[in-house]
C-alpha positions as CSV (number, residue, x, y, z in Angstrom):
1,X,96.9,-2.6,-4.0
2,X,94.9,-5.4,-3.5
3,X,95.9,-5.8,0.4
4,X,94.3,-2.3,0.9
5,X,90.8,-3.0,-0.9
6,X,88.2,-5.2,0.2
7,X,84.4,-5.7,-0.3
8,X,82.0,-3.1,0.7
9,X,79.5,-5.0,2.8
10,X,81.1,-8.4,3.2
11,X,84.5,-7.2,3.6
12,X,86.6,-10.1,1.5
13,X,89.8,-9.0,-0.5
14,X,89.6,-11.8,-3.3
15,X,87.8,-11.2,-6.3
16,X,87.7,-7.5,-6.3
17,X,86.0,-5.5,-8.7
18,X,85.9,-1.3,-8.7
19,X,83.6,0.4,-10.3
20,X,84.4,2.8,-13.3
21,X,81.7,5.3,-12.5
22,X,82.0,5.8,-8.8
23,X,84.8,3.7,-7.3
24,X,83.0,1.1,-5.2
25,X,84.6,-1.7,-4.6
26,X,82.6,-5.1,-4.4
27,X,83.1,-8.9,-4.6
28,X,83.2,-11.0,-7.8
29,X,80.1,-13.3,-8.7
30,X,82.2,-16.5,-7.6
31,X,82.5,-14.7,-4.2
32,X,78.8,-12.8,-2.9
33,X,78.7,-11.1,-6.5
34,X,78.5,-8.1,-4.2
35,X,79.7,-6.0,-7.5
36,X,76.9,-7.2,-9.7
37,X,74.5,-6.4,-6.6
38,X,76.0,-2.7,-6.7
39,X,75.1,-3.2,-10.7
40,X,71.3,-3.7,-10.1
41,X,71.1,-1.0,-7.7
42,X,73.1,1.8,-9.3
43,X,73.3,0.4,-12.8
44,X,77.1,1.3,-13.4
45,X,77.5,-0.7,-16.4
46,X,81.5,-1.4,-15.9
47,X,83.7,-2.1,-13.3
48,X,87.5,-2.8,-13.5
49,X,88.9,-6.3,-11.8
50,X,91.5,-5.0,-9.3
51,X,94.9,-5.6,-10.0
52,X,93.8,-7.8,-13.7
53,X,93.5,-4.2,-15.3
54,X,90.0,-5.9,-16.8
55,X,87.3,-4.1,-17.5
56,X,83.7,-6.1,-17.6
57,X,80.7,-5.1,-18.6
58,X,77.6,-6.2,-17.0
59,X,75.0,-4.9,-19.4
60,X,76.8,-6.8,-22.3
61,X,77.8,-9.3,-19.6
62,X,81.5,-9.4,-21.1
63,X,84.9,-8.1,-21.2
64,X,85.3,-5.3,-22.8
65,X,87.9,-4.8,-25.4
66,X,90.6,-2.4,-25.4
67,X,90.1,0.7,-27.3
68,X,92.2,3.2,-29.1
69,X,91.7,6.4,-31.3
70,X,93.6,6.8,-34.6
71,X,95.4,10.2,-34.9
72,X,94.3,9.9,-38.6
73,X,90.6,9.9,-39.1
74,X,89.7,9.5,-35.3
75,X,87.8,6.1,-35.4
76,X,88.0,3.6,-32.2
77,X,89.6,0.4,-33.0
78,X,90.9,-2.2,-31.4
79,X,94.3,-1.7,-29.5
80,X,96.8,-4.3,-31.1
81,X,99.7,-5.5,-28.7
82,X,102.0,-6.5,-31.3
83,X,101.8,-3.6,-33.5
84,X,105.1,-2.1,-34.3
85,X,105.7,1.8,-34.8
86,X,103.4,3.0,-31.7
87,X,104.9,5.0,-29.2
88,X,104.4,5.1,-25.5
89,X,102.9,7.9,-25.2
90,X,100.3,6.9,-28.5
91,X,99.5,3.7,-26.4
92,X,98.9,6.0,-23.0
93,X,97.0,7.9,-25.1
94,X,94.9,5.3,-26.2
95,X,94.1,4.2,-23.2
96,X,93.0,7.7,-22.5
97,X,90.4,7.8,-25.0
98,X,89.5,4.0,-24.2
99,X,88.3,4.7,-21.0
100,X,86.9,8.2,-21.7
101,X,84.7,6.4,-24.2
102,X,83.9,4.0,-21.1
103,X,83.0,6.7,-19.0
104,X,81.2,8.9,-21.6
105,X,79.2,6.1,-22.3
106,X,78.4,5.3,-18.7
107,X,78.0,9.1,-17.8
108,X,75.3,8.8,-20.8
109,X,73.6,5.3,-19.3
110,X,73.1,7.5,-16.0
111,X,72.0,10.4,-17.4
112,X,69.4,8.1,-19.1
113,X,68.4,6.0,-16.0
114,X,68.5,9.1,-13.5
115,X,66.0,10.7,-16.1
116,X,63.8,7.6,-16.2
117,X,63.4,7.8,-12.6
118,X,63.1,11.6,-12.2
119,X,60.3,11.1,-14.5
120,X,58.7,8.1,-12.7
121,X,59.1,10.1,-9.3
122,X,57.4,12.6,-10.9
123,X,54.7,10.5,-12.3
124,X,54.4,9.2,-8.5
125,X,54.3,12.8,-7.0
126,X,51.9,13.4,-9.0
127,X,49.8,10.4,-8.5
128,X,50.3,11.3,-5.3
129,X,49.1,15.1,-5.5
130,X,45.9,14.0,-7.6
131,X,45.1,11.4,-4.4
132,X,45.9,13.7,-1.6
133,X,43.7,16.2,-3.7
134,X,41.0,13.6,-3.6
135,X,41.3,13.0,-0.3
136,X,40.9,16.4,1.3
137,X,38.1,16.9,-1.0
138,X,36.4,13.7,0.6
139,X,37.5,15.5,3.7
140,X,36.3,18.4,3.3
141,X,32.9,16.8,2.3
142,X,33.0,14.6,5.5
143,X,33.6,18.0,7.3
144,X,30.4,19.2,5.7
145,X,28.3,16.1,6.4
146,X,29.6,16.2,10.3
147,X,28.9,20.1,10.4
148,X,25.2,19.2,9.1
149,X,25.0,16.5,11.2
150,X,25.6,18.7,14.6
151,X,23.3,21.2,13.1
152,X,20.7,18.7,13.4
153,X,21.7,17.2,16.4
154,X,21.6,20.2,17.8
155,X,18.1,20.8,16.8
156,X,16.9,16.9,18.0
157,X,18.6,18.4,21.5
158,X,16.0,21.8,21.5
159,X,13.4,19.0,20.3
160,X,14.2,16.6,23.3
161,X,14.7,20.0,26.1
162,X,11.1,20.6,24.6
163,X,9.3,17.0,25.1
164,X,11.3,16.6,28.4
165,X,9.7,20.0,30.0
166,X,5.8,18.1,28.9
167,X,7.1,15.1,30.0
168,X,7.8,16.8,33.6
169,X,4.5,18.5,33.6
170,X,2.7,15.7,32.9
171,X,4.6,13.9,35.7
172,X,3.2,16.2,38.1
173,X,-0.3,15.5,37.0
174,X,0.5,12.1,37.4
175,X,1.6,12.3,40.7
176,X,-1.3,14.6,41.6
177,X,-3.9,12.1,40.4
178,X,-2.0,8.9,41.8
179,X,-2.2,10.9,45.4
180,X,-6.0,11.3,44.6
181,X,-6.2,7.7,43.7
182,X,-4.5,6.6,46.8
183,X,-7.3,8.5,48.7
184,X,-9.8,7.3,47.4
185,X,-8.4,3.1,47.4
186,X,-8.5,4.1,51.2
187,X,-11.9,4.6,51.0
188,X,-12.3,1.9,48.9
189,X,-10.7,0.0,51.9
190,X,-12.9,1.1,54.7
191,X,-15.8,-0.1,52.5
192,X,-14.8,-3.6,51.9
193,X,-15.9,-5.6,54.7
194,X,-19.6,-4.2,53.7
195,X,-18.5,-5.5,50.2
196,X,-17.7,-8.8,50.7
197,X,-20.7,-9.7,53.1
198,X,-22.8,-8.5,49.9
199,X,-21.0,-10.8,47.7
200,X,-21.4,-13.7,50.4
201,X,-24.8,-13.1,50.6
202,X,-25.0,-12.8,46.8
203,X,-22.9,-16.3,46.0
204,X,-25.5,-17.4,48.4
205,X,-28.5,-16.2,46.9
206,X,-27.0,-17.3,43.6
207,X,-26.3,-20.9,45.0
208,X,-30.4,-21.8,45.9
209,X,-31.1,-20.4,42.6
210,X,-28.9,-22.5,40.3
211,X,-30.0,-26.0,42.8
212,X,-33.6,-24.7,41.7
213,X,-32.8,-23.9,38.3
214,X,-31.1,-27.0,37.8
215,X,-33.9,-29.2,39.5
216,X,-36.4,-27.4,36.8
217,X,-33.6,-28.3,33.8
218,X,-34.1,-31.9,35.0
219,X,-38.0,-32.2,35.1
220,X,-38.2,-30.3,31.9
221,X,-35.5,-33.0,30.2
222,X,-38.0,-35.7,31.9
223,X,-40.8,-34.3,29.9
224,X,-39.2,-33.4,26.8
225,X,-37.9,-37.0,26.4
226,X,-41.5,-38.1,26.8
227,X,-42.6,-35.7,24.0
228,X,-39.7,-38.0,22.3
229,X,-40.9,-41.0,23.0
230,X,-44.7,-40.1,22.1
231,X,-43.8,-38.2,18.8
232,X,-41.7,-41.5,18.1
233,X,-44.8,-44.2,19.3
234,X,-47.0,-42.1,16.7
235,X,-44.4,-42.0,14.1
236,X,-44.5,-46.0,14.0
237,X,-48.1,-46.1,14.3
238,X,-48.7,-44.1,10.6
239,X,-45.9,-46.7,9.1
240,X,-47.4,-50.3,10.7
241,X,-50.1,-51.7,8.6
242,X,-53.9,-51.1,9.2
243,X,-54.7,-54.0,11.0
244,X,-51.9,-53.0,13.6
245,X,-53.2,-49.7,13.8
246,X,-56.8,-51.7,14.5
247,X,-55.3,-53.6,17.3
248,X,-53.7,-50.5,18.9
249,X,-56.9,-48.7,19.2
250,X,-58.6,-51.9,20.3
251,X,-55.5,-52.4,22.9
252,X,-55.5,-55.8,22.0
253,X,-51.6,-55.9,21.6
254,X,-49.5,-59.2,22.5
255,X,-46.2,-59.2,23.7
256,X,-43.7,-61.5,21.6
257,X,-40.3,-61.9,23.8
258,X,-39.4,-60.5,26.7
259,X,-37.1,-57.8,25.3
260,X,-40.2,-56.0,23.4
261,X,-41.7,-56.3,26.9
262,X,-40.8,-52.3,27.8
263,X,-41.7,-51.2,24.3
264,X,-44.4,-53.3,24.1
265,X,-45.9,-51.2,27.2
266,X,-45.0,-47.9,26.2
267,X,-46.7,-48.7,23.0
268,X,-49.8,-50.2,24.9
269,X,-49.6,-46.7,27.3
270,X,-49.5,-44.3,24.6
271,X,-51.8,-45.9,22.5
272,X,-54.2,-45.8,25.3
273,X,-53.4,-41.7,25.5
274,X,-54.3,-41.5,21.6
275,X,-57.5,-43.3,21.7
């Protein structure tokens, strides 16, 4: 039996272990635990050791002891090998009700686990209704806000149709006045040469006059700083003493150094003028 049966995805034949519930056959834990993978996925609490006659339980993570049923009050209890006065067919049907009870049992775990997940998948679907809900309403308001959004693009386009009719209109006046203004820079043209032999004649004209003007700036500054110099001369007149002011109107001034000579003489010159 064990020659014919090997693992379901690594294909070994040591270590074998069937399972109770729906006969796959996978590798012990010592092997690629292949069985205890088909556990987790499935969970199909018990699975029998091939040719050991063993049956282990993952969720206990044990054997599992043999069971029997009493004829008398119908309890399970444990299957004693040494017990005298039981039949063949008693201990077959022991076993019978042993592995009924595993199955039962089992059948009951699925029925609990399917249940679990039928719910949960529900839950999701669901979920899943609620957000696809959400989205076509988002959808549908998008829809909405493009819809809108063409409406007014539509209107922008009338808007644009609208200003780009003016704009060619007043294009045409453009052009019309630019051809007028090209006209006339001819003219303009032909008139130049009398132009610029005014402006000559103007620079010219405008030449003498700023020589003259500036020759006048110059005998004006001479004068002014003669003002300057009087205005000055009297200024230290009032502020020397009387007898100072005396000798001034006299003219009877002497020259100390030779660096007052220059002052000294102005001095002389415009006192002279005030007397």
């Amino acid at each position: 039996m064990v020659e014919d049966n090997k693992c379901y995805k690594c294909g070994v034949q040591e270590s074998l272990w069937i399972c109770l519930v729906c006969g796959v056959v996978g590798c012990g834990r010592y092997v690629e635990a292949h069985a205890h993978e088909h556990f987790k996925e499935t969970q199909h609490t018990y699975a029998l050791q091939v040719g050991q006659n063993k049956v282990w339980d993952y969720a206990g993570d044990n054997y599992v002891h043999r069971l029997m049923q009493t004829k008398g009050d119908g309890k399970m209890v444990e299957w004693d090998h040494d017990e005298d006065g039981v039949s063949r067919e008693e201990k077959l049907d022991s076993i019978t009700l042993e592995y009924t009870y595993l199955l039962t049992n089992q059948l009951e775990s699925q029925k609990a686990f399917y249940e679990e997940r039928i719910s949960r998948i529900e839950q999701e679907a669901l979920q899943q209704r609620l957000e696809l809900e959400s989205s076509s309403k988002k959808k549908v308001e998008e829809c909405e806000k493009s819809e809108n959004k063409v409406q007014n693009l539509l209107k922008e386009k009338s808007a644009l149709e609208k200003k780009i009719s003016q704009l060619s209109s007043k294009l045409h006046r453009t052009n019309q006045n630019l051809i007028e203004e090209k006209e006339m820079n001819s003219c303009l043209r032909s008139n130049q040469n009398v132009w610029q032999d005014k402006v000559k004649s103007l620079e010219q004209t405008s030449k003498v006059d700023k020589e003259k003007y500036q020759k006048e700036i110059v005998d004006l500054q001479e004068q002014l700083r003669d003002v300057m110099f009087f205005l000055e001369a009297q200024d230290k007149i009032k502020q020397s003493p009387a007898n100072i002011r005396q000798e001034i109107q006299d003219g009877q001034i002497s020259v100390g150094s030779a660096s007052g000579t220059s002052e000294s003489r102005t001095t002389s010159k415009r006192g002279k003028k005030k007397r």
